[in-house]
C-alpha positions as CSV (number, residue, x, y, z in Angstrom):
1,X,58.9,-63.4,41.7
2,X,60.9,-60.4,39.9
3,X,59.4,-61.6,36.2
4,X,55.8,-62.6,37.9
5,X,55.7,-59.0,39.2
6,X,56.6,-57.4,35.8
7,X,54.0,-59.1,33.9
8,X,51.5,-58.3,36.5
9,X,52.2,-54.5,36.0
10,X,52.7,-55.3,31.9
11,X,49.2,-56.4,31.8
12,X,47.6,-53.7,34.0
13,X,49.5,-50.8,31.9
14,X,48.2,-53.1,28.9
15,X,44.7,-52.5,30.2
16,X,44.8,-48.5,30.8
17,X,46.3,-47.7,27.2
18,X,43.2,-50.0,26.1
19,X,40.8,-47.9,28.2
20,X,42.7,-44.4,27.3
21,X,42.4,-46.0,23.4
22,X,39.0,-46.2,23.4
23,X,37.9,-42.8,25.8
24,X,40.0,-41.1,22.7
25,X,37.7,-42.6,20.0
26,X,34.6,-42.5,22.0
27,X,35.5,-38.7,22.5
28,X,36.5,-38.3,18.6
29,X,32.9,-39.2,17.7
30,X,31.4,-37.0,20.2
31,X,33.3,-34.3,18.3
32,X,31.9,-35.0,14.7
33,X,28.0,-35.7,15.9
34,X,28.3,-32.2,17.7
35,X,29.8,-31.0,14.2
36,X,26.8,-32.3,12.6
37,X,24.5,-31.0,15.4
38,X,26.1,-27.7,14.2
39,X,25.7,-28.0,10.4
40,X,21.4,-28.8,10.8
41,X,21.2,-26.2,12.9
42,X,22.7,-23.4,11.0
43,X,20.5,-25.1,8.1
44,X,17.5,-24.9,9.8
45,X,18.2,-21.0,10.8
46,X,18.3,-19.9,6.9
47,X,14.8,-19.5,6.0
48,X,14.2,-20.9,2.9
49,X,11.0,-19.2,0.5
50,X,8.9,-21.5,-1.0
51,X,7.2,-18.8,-3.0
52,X,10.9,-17.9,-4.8
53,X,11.6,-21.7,-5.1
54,X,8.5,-22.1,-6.9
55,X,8.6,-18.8,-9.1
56,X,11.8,-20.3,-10.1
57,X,10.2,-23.7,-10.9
58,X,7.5,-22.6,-12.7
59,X,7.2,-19.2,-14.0
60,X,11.4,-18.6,-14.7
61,X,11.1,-21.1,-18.2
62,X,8.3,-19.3,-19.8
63,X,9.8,-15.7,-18.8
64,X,13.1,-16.7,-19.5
65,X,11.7,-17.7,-23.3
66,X,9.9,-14.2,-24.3
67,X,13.2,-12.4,-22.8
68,X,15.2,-14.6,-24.9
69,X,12.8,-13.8,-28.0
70,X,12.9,-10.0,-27.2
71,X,16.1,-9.8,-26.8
72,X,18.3,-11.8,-29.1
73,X,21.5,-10.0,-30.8
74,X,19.8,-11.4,-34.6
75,X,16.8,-8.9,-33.7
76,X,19.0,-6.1,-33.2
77,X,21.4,-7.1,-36.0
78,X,22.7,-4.1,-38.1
79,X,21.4,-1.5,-35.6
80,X,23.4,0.6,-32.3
81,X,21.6,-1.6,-30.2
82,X,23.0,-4.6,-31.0
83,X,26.0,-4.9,-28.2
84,X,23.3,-4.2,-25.8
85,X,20.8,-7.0,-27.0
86,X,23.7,-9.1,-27.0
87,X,25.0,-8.5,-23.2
88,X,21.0,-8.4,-22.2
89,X,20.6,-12.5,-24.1
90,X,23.8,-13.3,-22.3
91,X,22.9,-12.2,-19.1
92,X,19.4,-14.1,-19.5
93,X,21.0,-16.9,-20.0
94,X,22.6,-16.8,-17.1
95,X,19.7,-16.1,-15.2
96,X,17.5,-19.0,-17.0
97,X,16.0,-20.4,-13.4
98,X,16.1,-17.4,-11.4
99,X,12.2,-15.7,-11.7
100,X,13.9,-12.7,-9.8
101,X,16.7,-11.4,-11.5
102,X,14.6,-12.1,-14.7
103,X,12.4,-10.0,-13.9
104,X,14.8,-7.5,-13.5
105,X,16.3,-8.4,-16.4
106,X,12.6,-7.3,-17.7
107,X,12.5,-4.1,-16.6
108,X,16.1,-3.5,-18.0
109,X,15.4,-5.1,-21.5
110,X,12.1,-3.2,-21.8
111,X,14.2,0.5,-20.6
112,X,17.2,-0.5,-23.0
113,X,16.0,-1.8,-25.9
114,X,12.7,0.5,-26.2
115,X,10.5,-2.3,-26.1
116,X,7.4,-3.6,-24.2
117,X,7.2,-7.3,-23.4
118,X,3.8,-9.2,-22.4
């Protein structure tokens, strides 16, 4: 009766730690969707410019090319101004898709080097 009794209370303690086993997962998934539910909604709060995203697509290449032209060190070669022309091509480079900090770039090229670009 002793042993009958036992496995009685062996499968019922079975049962709960099944029960507690899956509550913990089921509440472990809960946890990462509300993560997620986090993440899209801190996305969808950062306003994102179209106009800036295409400036960058379209008009950064063509800019980036007559800075590039104005500015290269072999233009300058021989001359005081050649360390500048150099830093200006390098940091142009760096700025190849980003239309805004090209066109200050522009502004700084044009002030630096004495020269007007179209």
């Amino acid at each position: 009766m002793n042993t009958i009794l036992q496995d009685k209370w062996m499968i019922i303690a079975s049962i709960e730690l099944l029960i507690i086993l899956f509550l913990l997962i089921k509440l472990r998934k809960v946890k990462k969707t509300e993560s997620l539910d986090k993440e899209i909604l801190k996305s969808k709060a950062t306003s994102i410019n179209m106009s800036d995203i295409m400036n960058d697509i379209h008009l950064a290449p063509t800019l980036y090319k007559k800075l590039s032209r104005a500015c290269h060190p072999d233009r300058f070669a021989g001359t005081n101004l050649e360390i500048t022309a150099n830093q200006l091509f390098q940091e142009a480079q760096l700025a190849e898709n980003n239309y805004a900090k090209l066109c200050d770039l522009k502004k700084q090229i044009e002030q630096k080097l004495n020269i007007s670009i179209s």
